[in-house]
N, C-alpha and C positions, 0 to 999 in steps of 0.2 A: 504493500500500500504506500508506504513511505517513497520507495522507489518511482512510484507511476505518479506520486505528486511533485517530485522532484522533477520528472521528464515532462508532466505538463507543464511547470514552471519555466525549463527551458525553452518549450515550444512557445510559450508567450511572451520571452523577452529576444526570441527570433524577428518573431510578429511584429513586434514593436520595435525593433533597431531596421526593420525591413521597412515600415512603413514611416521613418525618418528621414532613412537615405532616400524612398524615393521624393518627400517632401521637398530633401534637396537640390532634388533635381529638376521639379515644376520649373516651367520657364516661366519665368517674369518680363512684365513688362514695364518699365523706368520713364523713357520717353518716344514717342513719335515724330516722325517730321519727314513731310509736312501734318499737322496734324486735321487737316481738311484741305476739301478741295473741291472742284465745281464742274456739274456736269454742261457739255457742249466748249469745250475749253479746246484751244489747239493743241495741246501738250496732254493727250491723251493716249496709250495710259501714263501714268505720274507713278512715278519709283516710291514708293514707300522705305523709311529707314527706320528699326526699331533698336532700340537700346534697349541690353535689360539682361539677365543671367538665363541660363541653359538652354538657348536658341538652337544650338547646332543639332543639323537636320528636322529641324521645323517648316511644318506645314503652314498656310495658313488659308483658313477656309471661310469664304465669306457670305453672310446670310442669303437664306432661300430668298428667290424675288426678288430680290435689291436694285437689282439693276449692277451692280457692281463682279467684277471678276478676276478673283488671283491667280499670278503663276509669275514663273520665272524666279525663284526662291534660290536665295545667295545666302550663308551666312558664314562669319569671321571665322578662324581656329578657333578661338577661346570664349566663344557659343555667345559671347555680347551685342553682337551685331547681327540682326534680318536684311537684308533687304528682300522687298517684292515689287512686283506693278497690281497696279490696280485700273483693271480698263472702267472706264462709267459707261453706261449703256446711255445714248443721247435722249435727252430731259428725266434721265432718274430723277426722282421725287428727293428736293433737297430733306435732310433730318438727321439722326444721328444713330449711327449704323455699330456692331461691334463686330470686328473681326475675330475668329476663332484661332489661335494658335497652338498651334497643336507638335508634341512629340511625343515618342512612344513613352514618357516618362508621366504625361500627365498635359494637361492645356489652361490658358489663360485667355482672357475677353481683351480685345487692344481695337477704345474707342475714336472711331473715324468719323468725321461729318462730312458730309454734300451742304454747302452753301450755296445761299441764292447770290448769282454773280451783280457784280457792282452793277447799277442804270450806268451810262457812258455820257448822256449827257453832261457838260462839264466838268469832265474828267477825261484822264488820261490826254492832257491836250497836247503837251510837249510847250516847247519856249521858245524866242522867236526873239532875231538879234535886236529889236526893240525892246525887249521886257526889261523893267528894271529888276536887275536881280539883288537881294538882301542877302548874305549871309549871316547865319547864328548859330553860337551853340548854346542848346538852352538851358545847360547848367549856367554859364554865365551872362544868360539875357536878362531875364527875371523871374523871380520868384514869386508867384498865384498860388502854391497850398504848400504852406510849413507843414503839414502833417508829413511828408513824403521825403521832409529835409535828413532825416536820419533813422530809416527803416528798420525795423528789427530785421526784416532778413541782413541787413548790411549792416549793423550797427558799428559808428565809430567812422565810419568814412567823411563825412561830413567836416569841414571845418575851417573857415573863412580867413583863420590866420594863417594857412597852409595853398602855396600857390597849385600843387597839383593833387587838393581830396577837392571833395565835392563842395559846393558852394549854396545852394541850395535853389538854382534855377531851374524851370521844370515847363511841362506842355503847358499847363495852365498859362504861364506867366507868358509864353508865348501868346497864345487865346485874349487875354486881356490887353495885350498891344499890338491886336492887329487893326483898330482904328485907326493908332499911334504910325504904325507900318504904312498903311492908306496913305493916309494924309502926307507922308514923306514922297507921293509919288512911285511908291515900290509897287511892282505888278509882280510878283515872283520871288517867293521865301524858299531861300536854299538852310538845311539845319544839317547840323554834323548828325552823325550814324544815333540811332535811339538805341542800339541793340541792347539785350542784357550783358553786360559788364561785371566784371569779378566781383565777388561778395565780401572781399577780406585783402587788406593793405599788400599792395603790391610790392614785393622784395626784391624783382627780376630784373625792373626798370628803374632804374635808379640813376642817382646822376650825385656830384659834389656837393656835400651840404644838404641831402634829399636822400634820407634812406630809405623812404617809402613814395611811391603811388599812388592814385587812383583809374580805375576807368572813365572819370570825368565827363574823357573828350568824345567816348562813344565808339574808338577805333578798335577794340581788344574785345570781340564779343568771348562770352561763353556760352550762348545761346543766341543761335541766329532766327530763333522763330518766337523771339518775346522782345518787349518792351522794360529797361530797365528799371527799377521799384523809385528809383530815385528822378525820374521826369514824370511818371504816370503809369498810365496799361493800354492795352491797343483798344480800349472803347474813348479814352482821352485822347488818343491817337487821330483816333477818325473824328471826333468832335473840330479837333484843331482842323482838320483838313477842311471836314462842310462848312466850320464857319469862314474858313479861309477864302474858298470857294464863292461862298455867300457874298463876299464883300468883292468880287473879281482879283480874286489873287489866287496866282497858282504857286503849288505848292512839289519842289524839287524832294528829292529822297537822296539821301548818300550813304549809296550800299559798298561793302569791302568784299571782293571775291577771290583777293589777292594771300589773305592770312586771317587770322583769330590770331585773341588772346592767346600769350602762355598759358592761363589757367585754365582753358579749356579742357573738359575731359578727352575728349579726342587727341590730347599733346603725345598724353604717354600710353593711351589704348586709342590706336588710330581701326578705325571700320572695315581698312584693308592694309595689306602689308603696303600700298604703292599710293595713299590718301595722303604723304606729304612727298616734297624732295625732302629726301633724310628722315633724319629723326631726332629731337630732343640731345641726343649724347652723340650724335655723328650729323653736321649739316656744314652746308657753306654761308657763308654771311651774306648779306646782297652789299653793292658795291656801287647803287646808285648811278651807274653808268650808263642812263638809258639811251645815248646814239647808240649806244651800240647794235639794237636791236632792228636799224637800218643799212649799219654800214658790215657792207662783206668783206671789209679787210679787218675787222675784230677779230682778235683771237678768240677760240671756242669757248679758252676760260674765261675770258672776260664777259662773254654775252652768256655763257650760263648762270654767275655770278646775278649779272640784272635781272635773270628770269627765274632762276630757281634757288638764288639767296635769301634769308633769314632775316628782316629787318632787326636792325639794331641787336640782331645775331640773336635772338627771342622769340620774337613772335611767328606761329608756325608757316610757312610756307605751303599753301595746296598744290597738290599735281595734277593741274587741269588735262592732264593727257589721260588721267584714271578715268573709264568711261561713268564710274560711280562717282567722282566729285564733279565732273561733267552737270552729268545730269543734277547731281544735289544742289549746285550754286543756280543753275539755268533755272532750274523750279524754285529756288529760294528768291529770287528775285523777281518770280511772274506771280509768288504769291504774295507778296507786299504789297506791289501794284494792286491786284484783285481784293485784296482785303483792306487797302485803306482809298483808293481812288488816286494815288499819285499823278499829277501828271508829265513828270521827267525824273530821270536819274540820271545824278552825279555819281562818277563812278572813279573810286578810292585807288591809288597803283596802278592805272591802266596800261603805263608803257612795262610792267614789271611782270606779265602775265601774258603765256604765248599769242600770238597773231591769231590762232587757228582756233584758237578758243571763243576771242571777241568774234569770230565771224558765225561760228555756231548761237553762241551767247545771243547775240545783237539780233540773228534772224531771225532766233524766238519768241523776243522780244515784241520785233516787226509784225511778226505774221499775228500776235493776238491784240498788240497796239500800235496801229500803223502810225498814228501821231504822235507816241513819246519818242523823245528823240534822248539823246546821252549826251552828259558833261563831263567829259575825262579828265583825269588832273595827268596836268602835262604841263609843267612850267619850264618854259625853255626858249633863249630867245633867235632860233634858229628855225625859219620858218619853214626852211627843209624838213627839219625834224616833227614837226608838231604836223605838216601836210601828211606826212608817214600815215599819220594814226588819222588822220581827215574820214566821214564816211565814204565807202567808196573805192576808200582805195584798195587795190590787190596788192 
């Protein structure tokens, strides 16, 4: 008797060490991106990218009658990363849809929406060498809600005697001078990047006398599909734009497709072995040399240095030849546009990022808004050099 209670003992802490490990092994899911998207779109179907543990060899299967259909399933070695597509059946019924993700270990719900795509009316108009154009950044334009001045998610960034934390300027403060903006004669508000920005004092970038950072200025995202805590959220976002809109002002975007932040989790768990040039502990610096990206007597090293160096030898570098970072920044940028009504972008690095890229990029762009047009930063006073990068050219 003793015996056979002892062997059902062990049979029950079998059971239960069996149904831990495979606990462990449920995939999760972290975050999505893009986390919606719209049906009748040109960019159809749209790559799906899932962050989150035990993905490898993950299915994913999507509701009966949806209108919606996956396939083409990718995932990293060390089961972090999905990728899929997702075709939309044209006019799926917008709403909010959960996909199934499924391995033999167990499955998880990963929520997707169909949004109703923007009216076009005044919007997506592009700018026109007429426009007077404004720039800001709205950390230091002004400040519309102290509440926002120093988040708990970021607490400690904030702080006015410090030339590079945050200052406590935000979309609101933008919103409440755009009469201000009017009356200047400005047709055309260009703002530094909104992206989400590192949550905790920068130690990477740093400078004499400056042993810390912040994200601030908006160029170092950690997440490229949010708004950071410290200007607002993407419903303040779109407020700024309609009333901008409202008053006849259009409103630029300045997107980065050239790097993130250091802090990004993607730095040191990149989605694919080939999602940067290098890596964190092995890269090249960039060298700021952008003729060189015209002229055929540059040495190889020197024009791979402009196109596939490390700004200020930190911040990561993407491999737009990857056909998966391809596709991620092309859609990350047509979902901005369609989510807030943009109607141009300023565009971060543009001579430090291949040719071949802006020509895919740009006619993405084209084919879903034939009127935004792009403001590349190209400061250079050689007018050979800046016709290079002119639309148009081959």
């Amino acid at each position: 008797m003793k015996n056979k209670l002892h062997y059902f003992i062990f049979l029950l802490l079998i059971a239960y060490c069996s149904s831990l490990t495979a606990n462990a092994q449920t995939p999760t899911v972290e975050k999505i991106d893009p986390p919606n998207w719209w049906a009748n779109m040109t960019v159809n179907p749209v790559r799906v990218l899932i962050r989150g543990k035990n993905l490898s060899g993950a299915n994913v299967l999507s509701p009966m009658n949806s209108g919606l259909k996956t396939y083409n399933f990718r995932h990293s070695e060390n089961g972090h990363y999905l990728f899929f597509d997702v075709e939309i059946v044209p006019n799926t019924k917008a709403g909010k849809y959960n996909f199934k993700v499924e391995t033999r270990n167990g499955f998880v719900n990963a929520p997707f929406e169909i949004s109703q795509k923007m009216p076009r009316q005044n919007r997506f108009q592009g700018y026109l060498p007429d426009d007077v154009i404004y720039f800001l950044m709205p950390d230091r334009f002004a400040d519309g809600d102290q509440s926002n001045n120093d988040p708990p998610k970021s607490k400690g960034l904030y702080d006015r005697s410090k030339g590079r934390h945050y200052h406590g300027g935000d979309l609101q403060g933008v919103i409440n001078k755009l009469p201000y903006l009017k009356s200047l004669g400005v047709t055309a508000i260009w703002t530094t990047p909104v992206y989400d920005n590192n949550d905790k004092p920068d130690t990477k970038e740093v400078y004499e006398g400056v042993p810390e950072t912040t994200g601030y200025h908006g160029y170092g995202a950690v997440d490229m599909y949010a708004v950071d805590e410290h200007l607002g959220d993407m419903a303040k976002l779109g407020e700024l734009i309609d009333k901008a809109h409202a008053l006849g002002l259009k409103v630029i975007q300045d997107q980065v497709a050239n790097h993130t932040g250091p802090y990004h989790v993607w730095a040191n768990d990149p989605p694919t072995p080939t999602w940067w040039n290098g890596t964190v502990e092995n890269h090249i610096s960039n060298n700021w040399q952008k003729w060189t990206a015209m002229n055929p007597r540059a040495t190889y090293q020197t024009q791979r240095r402009n196109i596939d160096g490390w700004f200020i030898n930190i911040l990561p570098d993407f491999n737009q030849d990857d056909p998966e970072v391809e596709k991620y920044l092309i859609q990350n940028s047509i979902w901005w546009l369609e989510m807030n009504g943009f109607d141009s972008i300023r565009m971060d690095t543009l001579p430090h990022v291949p040719r071949t890229f802006w020509q895919k990029w740009s006619g993405a762009i084209k084919r879903e808004y034939p009127n935004v047009n792009i403001l590349g930063e190209l400061y250079d006073g050689d007018p050979a050099l800046i016709s290079y990068f002119q639309t148009g050219r081959r």
